[in-house]
KOLMAR-618909 format. One record per residue: x, y, z of N, C-alpha, C in turn. Coordinates in steps of 0.001 Angstrom, whole numbers, plus 500000, padded with zeros to 6 digits. Example, Ala and Ser with C-alpha at 12.3 -4.5 7.8 and 13.67 -1.06 7.14 Angstrom:
513190494310507800512300495500507800513200496700507800512850497750507080513670498940507140512900500030507870
This chain:
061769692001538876062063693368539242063006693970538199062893695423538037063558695812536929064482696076537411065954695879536571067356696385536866067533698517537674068214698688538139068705700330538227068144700709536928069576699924535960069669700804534842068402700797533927067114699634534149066136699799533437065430700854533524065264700966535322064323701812535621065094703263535038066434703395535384066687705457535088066674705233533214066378704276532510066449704496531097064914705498530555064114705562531481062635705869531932062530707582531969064423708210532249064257709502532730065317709934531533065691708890530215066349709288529240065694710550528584066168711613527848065509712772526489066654712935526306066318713407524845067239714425524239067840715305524653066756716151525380067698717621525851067142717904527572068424717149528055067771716600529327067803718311530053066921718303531226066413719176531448067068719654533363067197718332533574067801718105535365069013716990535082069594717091536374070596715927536247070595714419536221069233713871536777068774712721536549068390712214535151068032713223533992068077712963533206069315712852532022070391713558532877071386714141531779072146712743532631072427712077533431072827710771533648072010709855533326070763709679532958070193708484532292071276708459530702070951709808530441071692709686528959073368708966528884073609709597529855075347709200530608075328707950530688074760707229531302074500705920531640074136705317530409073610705606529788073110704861528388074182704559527203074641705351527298076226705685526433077495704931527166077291704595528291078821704090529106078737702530528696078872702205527927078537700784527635079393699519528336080117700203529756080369699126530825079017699007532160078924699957531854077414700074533298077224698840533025077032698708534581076231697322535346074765697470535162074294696706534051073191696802533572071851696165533797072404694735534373071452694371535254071515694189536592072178694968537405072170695200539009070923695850539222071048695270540531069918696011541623070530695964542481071573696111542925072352696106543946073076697453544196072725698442545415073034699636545508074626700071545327075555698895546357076499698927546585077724698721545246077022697906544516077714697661543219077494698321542115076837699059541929076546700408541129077350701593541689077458702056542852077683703115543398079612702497543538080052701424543581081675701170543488082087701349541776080786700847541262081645700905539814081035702845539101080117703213539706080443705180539387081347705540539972081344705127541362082912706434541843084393705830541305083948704689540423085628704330539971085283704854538526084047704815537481083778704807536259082978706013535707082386706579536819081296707391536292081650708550536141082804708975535633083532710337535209082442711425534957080881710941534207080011712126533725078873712527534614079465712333535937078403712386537211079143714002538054078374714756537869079404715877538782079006715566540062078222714878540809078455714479542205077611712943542438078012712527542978077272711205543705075885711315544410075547712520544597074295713147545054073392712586543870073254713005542571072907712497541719072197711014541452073273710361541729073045708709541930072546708082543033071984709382544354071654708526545609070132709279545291070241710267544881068515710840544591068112710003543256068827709521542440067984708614541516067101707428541898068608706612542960068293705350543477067105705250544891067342706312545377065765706969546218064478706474545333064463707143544158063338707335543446062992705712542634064181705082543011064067703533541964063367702562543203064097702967544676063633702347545619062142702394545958061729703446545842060210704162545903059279703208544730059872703155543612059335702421542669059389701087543110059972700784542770060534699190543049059986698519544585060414699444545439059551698263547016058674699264547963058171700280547085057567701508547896057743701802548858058952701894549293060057702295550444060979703009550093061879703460551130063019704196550911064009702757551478
């Protein structure tokens, strides 16, 4: 199974267009991200202590929606 951070590397561009993409880029650049988690809870403790380039946590629960959907075709 692919990591979080594999799957949102998927919604990386240049000139990101929504916020899921403008945090793939965020995420790509933070070179402490938990990189191979799949673990909701441990991603979401180390953004609200690390993820300074997130203007809300909304962000990171509609990504991880969309990773869950992928990943076990569930919510």
């Amino acid at each position: 199974m692919k990591s979080f951070y594999q799957f949102l590397l998927k919604f990386r561009h240049p000139k990101p267009s929504d916020a899921i993409s403008q945090f793939a880029n965020d995420a790509y650049n933070d070179h402490s991200f938990p990189k191979s988690s799949t673990n909701y809870h441990e991603i979401s403790s180390y953004l609200e202590l690390n993820g300074h380039y997130l203007d809300s946590m909304s962000i990171f629960d509609e990504a991880w929606e969309k990773y869950e959907l992928e990943s076990f075709g569930q919510k």
